[in-house]
mmCIF file of the N, C-alpha and C atoms, coordinates in Angstrom:
data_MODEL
# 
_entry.id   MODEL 
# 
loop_
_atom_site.group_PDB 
_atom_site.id 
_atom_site.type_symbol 
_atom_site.label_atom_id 
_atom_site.label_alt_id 
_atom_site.label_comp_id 
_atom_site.label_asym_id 
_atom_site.label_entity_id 
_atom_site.label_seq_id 
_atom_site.pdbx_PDB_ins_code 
_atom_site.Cartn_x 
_atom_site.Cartn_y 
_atom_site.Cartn_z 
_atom_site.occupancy 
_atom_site.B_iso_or_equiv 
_atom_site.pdbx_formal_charge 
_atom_site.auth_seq_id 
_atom_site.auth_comp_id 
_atom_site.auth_asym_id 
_atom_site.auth_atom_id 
_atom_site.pdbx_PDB_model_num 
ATOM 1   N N  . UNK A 1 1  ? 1.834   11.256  16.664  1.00 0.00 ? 1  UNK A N  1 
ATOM 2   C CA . UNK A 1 1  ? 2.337   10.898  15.347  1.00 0.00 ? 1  UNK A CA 1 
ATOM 3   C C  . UNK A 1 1  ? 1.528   11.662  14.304  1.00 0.00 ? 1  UNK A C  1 
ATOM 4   N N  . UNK A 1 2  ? 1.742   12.132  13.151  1.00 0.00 ? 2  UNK A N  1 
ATOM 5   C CA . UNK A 1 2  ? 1.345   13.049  12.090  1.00 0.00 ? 2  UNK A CA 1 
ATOM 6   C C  . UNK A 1 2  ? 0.326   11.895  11.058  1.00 0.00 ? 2  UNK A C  1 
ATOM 7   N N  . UNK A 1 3  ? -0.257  12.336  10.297  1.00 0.00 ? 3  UNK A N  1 
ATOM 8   C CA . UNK A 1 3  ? -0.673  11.575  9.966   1.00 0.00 ? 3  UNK A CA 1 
ATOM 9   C C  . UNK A 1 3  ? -0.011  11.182  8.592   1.00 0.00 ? 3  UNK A C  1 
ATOM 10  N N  . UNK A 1 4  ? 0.945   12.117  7.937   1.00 0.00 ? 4  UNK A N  1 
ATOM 11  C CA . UNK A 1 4  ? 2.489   11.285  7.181   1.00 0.00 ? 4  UNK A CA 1 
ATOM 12  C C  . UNK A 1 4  ? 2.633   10.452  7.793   1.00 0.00 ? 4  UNK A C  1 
ATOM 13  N N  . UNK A 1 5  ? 3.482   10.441  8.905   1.00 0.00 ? 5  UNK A N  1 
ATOM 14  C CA . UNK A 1 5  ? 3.857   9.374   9.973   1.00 0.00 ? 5  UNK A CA 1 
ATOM 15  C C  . UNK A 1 5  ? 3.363   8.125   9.814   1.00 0.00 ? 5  UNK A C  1 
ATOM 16  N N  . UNK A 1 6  ? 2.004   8.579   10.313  1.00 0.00 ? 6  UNK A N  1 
ATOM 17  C CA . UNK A 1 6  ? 0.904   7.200   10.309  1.00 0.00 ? 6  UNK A CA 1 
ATOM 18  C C  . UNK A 1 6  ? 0.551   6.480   9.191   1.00 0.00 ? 6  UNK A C  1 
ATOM 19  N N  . UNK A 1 7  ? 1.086   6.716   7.746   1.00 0.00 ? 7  UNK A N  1 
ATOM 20  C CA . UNK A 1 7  ? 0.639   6.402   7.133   1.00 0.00 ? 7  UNK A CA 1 
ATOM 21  C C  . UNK A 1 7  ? 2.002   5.603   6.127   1.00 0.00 ? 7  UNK A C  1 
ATOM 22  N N  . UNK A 1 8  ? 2.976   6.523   6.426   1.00 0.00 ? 8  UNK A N  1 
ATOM 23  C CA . UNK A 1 8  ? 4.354   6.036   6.241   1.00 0.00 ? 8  UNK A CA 1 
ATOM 24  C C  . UNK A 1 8  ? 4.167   4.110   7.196   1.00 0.00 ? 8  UNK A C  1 
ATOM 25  N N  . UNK A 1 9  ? 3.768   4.289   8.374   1.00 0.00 ? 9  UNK A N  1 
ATOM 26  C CA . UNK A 1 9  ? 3.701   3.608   8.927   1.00 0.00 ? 9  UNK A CA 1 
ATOM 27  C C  . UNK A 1 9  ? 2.855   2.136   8.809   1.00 0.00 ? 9  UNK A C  1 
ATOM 28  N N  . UNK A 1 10 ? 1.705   2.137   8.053   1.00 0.00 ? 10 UNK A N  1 
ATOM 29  C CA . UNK A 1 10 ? 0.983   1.542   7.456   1.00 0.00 ? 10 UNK A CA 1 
ATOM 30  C C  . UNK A 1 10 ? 1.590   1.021   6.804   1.00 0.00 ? 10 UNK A C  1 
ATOM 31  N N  . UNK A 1 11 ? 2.311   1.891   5.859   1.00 0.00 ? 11 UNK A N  1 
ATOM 32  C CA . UNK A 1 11 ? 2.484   1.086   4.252   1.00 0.00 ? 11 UNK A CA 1 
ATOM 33  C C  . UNK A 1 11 ? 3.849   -0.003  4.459   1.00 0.00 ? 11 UNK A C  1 
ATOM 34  N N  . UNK A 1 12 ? 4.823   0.631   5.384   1.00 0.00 ? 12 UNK A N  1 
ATOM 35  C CA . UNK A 1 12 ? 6.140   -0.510  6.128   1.00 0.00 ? 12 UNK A CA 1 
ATOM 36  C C  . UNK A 1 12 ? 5.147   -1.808  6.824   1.00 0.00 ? 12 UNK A C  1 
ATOM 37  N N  . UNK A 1 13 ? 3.885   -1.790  7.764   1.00 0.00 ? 13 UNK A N  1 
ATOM 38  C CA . UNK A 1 13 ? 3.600   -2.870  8.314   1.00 0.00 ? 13 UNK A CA 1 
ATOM 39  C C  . UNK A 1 13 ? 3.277   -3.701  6.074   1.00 0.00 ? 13 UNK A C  1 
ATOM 40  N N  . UNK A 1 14 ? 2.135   -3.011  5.670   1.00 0.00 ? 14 UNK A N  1 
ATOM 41  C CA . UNK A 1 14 ? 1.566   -3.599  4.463   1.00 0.00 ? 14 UNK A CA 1 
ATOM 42  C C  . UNK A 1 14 ? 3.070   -4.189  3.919   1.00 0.00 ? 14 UNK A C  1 
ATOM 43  N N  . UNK A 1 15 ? 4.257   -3.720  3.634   1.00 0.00 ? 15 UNK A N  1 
ATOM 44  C CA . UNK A 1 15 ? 5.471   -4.240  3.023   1.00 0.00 ? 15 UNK A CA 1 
ATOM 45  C C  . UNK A 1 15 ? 6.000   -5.631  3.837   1.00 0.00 ? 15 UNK A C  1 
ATOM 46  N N  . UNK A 1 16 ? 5.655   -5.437  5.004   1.00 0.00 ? 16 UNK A N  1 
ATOM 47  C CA . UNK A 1 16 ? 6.696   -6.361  5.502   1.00 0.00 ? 16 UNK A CA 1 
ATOM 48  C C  . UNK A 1 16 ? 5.800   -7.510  5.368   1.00 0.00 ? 16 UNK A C  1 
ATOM 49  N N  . UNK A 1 17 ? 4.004   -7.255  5.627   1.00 0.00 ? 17 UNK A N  1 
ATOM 50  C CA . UNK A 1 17 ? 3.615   -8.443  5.825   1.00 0.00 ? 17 UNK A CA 1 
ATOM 51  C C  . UNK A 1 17 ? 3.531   -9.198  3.684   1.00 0.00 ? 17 UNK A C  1 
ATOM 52  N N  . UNK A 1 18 ? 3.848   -8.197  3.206   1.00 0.00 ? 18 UNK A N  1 
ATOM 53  C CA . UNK A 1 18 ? 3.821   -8.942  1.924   1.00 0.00 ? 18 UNK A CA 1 
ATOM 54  C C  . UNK A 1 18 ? 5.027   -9.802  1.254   1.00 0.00 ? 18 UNK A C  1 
ATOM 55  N N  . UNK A 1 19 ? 5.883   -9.202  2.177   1.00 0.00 ? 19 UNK A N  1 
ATOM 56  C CA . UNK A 1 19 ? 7.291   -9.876  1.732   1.00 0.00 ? 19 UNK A CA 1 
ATOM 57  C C  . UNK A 1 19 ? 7.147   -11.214 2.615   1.00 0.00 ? 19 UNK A C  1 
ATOM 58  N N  . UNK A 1 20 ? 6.468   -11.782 3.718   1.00 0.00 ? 20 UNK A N  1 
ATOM 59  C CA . UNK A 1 20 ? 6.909   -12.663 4.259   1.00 0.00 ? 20 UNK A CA 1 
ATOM 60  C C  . UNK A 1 20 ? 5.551   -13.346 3.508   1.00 0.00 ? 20 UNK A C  1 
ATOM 61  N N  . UNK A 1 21 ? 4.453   -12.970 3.045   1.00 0.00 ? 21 UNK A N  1 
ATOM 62  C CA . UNK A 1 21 ? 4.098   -14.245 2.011   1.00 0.00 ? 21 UNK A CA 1 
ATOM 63  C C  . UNK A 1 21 ? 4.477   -14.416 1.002   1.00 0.00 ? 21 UNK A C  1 
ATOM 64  N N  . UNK A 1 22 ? 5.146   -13.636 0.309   1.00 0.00 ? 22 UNK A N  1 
ATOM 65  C CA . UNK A 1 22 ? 6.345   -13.541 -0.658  1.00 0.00 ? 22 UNK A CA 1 
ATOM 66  C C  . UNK A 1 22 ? 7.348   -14.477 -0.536  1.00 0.00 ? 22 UNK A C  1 
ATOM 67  N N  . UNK A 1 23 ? 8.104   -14.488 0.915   1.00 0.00 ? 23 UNK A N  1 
ATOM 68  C CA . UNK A 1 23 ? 8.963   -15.730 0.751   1.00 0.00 ? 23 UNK A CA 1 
ATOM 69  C C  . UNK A 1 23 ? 8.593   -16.668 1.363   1.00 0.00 ? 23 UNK A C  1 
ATOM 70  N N  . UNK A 1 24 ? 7.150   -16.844 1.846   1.00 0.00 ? 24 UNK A N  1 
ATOM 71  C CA . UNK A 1 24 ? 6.739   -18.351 2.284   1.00 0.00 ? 24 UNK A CA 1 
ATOM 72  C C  . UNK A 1 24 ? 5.925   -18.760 1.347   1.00 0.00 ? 24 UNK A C  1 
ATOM 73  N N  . UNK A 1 25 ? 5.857   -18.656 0.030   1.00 0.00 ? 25 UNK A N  1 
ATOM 74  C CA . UNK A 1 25 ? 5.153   -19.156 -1.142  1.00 0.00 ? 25 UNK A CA 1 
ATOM 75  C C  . UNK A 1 25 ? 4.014   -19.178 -1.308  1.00 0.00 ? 25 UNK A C  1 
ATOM 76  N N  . UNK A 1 26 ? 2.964   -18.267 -0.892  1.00 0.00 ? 26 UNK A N  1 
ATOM 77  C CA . UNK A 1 26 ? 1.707   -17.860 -0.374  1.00 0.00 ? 26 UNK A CA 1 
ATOM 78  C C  . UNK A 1 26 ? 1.519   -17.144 -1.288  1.00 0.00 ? 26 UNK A C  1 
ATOM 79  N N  . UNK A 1 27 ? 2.597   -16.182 -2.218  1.00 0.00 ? 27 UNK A N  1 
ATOM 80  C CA . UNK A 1 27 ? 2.031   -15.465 -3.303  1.00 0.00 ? 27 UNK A CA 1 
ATOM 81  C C  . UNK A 1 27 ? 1.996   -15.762 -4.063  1.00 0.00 ? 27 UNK A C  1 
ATOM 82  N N  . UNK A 1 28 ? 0.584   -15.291 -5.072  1.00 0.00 ? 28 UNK A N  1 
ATOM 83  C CA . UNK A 1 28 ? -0.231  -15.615 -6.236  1.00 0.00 ? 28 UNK A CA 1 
ATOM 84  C C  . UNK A 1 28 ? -0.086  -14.555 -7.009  1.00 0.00 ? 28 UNK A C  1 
ATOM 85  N N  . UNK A 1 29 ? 0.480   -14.275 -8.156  1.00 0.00 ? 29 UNK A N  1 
ATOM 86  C CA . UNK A 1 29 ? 0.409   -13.063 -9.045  1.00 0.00 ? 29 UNK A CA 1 
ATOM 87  C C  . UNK A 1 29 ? -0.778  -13.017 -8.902  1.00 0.00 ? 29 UNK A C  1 
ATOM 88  N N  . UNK A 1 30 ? -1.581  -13.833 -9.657  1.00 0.00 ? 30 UNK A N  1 
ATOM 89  C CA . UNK A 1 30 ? -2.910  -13.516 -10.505 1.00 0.00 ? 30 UNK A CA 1 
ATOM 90  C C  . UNK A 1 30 ? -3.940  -12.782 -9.129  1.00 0.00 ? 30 UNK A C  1 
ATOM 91  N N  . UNK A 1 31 ? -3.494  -13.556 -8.029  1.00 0.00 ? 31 UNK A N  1 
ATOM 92  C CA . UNK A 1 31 ? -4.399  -13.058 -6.560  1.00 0.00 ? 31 UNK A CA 1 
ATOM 93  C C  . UNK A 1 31 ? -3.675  -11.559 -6.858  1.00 0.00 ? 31 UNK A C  1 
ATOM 94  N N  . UNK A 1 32 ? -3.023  -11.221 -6.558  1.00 0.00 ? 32 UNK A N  1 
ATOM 95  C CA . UNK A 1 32 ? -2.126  -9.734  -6.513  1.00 0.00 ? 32 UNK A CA 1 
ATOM 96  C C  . UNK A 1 32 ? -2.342  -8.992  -7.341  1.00 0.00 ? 32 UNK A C  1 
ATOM 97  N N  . UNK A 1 33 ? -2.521  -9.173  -8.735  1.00 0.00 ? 33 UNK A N  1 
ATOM 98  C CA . UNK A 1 33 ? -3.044  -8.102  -9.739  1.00 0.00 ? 33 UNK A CA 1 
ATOM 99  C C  . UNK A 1 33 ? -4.742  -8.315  -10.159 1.00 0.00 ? 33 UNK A C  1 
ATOM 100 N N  . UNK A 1 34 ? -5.363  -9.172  -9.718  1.00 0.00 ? 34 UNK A N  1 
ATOM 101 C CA . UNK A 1 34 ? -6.773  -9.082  -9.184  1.00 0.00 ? 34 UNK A CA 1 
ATOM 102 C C  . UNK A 1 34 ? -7.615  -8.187  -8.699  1.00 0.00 ? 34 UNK A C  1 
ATOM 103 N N  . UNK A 1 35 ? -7.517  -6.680  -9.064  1.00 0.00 ? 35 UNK A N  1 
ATOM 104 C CA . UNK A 1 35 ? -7.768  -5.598  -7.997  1.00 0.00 ? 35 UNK A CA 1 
ATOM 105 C C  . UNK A 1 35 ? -9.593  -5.846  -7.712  1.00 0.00 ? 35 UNK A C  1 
ATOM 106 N N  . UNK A 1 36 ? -10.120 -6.952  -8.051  1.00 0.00 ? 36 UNK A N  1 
ATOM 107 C CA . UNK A 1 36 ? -11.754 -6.625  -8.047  1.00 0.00 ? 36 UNK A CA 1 
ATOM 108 C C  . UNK A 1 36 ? -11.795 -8.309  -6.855  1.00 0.00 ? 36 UNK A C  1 
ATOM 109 N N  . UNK A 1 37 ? -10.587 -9.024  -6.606  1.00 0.00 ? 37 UNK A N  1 
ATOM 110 C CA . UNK A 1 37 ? -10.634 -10.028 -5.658  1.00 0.00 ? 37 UNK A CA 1 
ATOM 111 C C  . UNK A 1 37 ? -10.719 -9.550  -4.601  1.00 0.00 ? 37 UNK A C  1 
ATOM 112 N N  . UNK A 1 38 ? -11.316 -10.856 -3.629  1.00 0.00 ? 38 UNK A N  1 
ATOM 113 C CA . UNK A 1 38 ? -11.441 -9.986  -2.177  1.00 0.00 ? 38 UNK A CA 1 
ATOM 114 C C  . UNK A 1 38 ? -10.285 -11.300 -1.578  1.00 0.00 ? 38 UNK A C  1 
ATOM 115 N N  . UNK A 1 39 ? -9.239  -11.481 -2.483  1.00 0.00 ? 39 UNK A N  1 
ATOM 116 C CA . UNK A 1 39 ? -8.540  -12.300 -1.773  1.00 0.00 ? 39 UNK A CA 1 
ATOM 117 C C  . UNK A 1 39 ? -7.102  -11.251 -0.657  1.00 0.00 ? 39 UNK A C  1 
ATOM 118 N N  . UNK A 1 40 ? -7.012  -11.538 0.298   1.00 0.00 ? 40 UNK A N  1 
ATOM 119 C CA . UNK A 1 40 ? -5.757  -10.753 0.864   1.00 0.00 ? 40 UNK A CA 1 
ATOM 120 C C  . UNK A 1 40 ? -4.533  -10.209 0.163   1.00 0.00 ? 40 UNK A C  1 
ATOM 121 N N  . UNK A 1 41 ? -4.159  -11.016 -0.651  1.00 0.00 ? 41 UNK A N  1 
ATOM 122 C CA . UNK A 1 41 ? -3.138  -10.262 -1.906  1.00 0.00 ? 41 UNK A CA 1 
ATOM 123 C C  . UNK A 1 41 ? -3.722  -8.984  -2.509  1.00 0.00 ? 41 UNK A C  1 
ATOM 124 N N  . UNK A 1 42 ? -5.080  -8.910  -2.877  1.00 0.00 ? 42 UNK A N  1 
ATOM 125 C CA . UNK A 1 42 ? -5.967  -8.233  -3.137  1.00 0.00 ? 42 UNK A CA 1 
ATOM 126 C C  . UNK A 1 42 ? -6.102  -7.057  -3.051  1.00 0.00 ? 42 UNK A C  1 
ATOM 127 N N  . UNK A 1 43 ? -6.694  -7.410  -1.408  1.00 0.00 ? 43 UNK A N  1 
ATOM 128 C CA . UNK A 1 43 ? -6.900  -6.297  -0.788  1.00 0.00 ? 43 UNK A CA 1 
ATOM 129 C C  . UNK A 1 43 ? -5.523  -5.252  -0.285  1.00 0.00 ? 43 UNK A C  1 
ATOM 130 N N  . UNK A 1 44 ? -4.610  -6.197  -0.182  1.00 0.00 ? 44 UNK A N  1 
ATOM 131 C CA . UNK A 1 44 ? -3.146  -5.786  0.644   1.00 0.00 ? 44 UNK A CA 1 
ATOM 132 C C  . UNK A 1 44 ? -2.903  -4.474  -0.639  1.00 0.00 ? 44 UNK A C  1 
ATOM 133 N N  . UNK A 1 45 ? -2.837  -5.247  -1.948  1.00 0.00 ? 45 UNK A N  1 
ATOM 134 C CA . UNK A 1 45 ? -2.525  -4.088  -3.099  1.00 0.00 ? 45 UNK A CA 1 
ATOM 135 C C  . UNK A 1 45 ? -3.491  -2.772  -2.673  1.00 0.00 ? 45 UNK A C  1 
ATOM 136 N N  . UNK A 1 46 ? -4.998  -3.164  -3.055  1.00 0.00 ? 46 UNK A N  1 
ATOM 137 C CA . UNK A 1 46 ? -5.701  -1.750  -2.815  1.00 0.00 ? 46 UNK A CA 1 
ATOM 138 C C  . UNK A 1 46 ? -4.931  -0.820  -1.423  1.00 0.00 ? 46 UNK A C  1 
ATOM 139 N N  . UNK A 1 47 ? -4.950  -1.426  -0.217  1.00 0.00 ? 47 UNK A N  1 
ATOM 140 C CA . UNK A 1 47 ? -4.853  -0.612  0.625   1.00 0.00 ? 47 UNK A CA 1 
ATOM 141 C C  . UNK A 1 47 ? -2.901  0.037   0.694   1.00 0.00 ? 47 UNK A C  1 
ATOM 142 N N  . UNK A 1 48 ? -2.124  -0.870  -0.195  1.00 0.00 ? 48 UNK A N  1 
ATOM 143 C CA . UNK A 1 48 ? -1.099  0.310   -0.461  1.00 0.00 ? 48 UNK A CA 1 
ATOM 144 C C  . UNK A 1 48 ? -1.043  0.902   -1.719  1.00 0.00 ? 48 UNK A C  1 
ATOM 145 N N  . UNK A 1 49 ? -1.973  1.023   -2.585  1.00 0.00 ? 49 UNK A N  1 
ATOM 146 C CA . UNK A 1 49 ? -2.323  2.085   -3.284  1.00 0.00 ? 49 UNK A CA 1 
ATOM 147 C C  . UNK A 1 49 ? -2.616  3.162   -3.024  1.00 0.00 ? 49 UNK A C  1 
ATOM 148 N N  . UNK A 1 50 ? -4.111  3.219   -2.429  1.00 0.00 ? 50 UNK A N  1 
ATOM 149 C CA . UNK A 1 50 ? -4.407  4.129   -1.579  1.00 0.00 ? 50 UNK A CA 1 
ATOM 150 C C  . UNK A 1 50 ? -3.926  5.024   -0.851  1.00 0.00 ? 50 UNK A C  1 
ATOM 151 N N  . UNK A 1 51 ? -2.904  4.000   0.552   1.00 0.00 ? 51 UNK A N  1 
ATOM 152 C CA . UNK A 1 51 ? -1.960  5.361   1.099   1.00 0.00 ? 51 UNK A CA 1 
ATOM 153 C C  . UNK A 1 51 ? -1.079  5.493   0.638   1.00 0.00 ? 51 UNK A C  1 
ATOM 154 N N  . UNK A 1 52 ? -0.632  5.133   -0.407  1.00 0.00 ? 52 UNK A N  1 
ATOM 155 C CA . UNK A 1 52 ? 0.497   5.630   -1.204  1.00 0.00 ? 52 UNK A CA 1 
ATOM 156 C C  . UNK A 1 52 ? -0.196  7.067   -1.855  1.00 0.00 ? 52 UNK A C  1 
ATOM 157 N N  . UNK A 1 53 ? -1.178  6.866   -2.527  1.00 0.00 ? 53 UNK A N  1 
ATOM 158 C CA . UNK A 1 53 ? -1.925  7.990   -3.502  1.00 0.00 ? 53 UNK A CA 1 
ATOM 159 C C  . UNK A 1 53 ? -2.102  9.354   -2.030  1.00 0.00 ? 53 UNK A C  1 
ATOM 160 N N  . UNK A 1 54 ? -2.467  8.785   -0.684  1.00 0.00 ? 54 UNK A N  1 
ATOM 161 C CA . UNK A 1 54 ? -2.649  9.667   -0.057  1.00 0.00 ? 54 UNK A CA 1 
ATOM 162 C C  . UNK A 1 54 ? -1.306  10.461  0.287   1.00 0.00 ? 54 UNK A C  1 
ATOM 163 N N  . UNK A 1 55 ? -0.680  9.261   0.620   1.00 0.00 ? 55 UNK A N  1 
ATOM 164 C CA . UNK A 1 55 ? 0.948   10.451  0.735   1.00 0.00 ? 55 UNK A CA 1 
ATOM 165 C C  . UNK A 1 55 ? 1.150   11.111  -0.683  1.00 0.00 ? 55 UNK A C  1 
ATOM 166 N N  . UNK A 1 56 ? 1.514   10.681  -1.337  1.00 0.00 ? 56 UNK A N  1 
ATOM 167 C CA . UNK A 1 56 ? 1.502   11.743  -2.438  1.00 0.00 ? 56 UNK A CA 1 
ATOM 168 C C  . UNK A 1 56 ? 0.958   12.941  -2.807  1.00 0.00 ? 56 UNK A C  1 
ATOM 169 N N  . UNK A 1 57 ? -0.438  12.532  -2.274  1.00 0.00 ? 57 UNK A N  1 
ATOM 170 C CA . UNK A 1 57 ? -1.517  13.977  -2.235  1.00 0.00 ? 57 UNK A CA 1 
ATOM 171 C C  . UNK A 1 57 ? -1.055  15.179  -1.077  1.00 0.00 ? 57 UNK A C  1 
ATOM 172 N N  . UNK A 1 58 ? -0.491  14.587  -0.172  1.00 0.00 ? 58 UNK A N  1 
ATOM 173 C CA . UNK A 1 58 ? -0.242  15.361  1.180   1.00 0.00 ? 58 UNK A CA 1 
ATOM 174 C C  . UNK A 1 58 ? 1.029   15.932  0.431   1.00 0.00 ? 58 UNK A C  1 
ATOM 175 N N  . UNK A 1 59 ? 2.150   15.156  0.072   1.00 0.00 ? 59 UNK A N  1 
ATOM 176 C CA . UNK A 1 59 ? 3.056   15.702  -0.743  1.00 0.00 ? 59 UNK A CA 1 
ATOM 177 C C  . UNK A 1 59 ? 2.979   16.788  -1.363  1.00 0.00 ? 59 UNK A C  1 
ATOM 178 N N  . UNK A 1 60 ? 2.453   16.775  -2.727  1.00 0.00 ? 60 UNK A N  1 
ATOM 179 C CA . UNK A 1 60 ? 1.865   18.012  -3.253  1.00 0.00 ? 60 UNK A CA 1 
ATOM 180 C C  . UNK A 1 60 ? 1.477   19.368  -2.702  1.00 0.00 ? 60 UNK A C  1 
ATOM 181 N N  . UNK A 1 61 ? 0.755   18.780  -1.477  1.00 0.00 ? 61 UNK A N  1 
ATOM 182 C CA . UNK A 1 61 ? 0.135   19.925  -0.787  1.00 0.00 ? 61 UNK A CA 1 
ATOM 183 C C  . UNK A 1 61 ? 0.931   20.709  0.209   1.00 0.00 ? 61 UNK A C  1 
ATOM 184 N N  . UNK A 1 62 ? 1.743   19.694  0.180   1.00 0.00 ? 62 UNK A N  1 
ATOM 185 C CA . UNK A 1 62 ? 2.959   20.748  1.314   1.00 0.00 ? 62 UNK A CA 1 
ATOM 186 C C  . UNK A 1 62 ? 3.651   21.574  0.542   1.00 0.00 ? 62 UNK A C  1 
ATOM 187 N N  . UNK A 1 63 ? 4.320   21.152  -0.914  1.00 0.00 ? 63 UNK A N  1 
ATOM 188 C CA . UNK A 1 63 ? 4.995   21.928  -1.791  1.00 0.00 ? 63 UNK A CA 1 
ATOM 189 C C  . UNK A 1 63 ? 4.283   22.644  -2.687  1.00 0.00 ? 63 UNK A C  1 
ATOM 190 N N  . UNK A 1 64 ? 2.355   22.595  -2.407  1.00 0.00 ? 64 UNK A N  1 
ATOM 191 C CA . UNK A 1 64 ? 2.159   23.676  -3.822  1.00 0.00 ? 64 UNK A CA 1 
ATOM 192 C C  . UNK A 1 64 ? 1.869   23.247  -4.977  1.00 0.00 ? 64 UNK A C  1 
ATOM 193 N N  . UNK A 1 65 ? 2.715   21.983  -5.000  1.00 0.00 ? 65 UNK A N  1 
ATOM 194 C CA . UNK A 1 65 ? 2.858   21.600  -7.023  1.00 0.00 ? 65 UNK A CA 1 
ATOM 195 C C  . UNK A 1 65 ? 1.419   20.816  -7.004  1.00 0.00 ? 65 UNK A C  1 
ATOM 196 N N  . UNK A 1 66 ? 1.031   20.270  -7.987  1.00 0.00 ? 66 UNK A N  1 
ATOM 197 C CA . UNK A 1 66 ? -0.137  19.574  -8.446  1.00 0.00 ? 66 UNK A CA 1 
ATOM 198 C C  . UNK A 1 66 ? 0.363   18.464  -9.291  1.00 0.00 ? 66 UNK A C  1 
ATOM 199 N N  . UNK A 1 67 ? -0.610  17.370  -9.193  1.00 0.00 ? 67 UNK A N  1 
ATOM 200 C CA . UNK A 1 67 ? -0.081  16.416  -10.272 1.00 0.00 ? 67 UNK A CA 1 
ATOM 201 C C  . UNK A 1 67 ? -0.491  16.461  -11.436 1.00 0.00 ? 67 UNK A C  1 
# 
């Protein structure tokens, strides 16, 4: 697997597991836009930031352009 792939891959597990505390009433805005909490809403945001920012970066770099 590429590491697009793998990372594409990440961010679908990070989605799915946020939608199902999403609809089992487990989500907390204030936990979720908290980026300095170490609560799981928390952290779930940082770490699809991150590989989001990383695909994007890989993006760029395949086409050349810059952000």
């Amino acid at each position: 697997m590429s590491e697009k792939q793998e990372i594409i891959r990440q961010m679908m597990e990070l989605q799915h597991r946020f939608i199902e505390l999403e609809q089992s009433g487990e989500f907390n805005a204030a936990e979720y836009y908290d980026s300095d909490s170490d609560t799981e809403l928390a952290k779930h945001k940082r770490s699809f930031e991150e590989l989001a920012t990383r695909l994007v970066d890989m993006a760029h770099a395949e086409k050349g352009s810059h952000r």
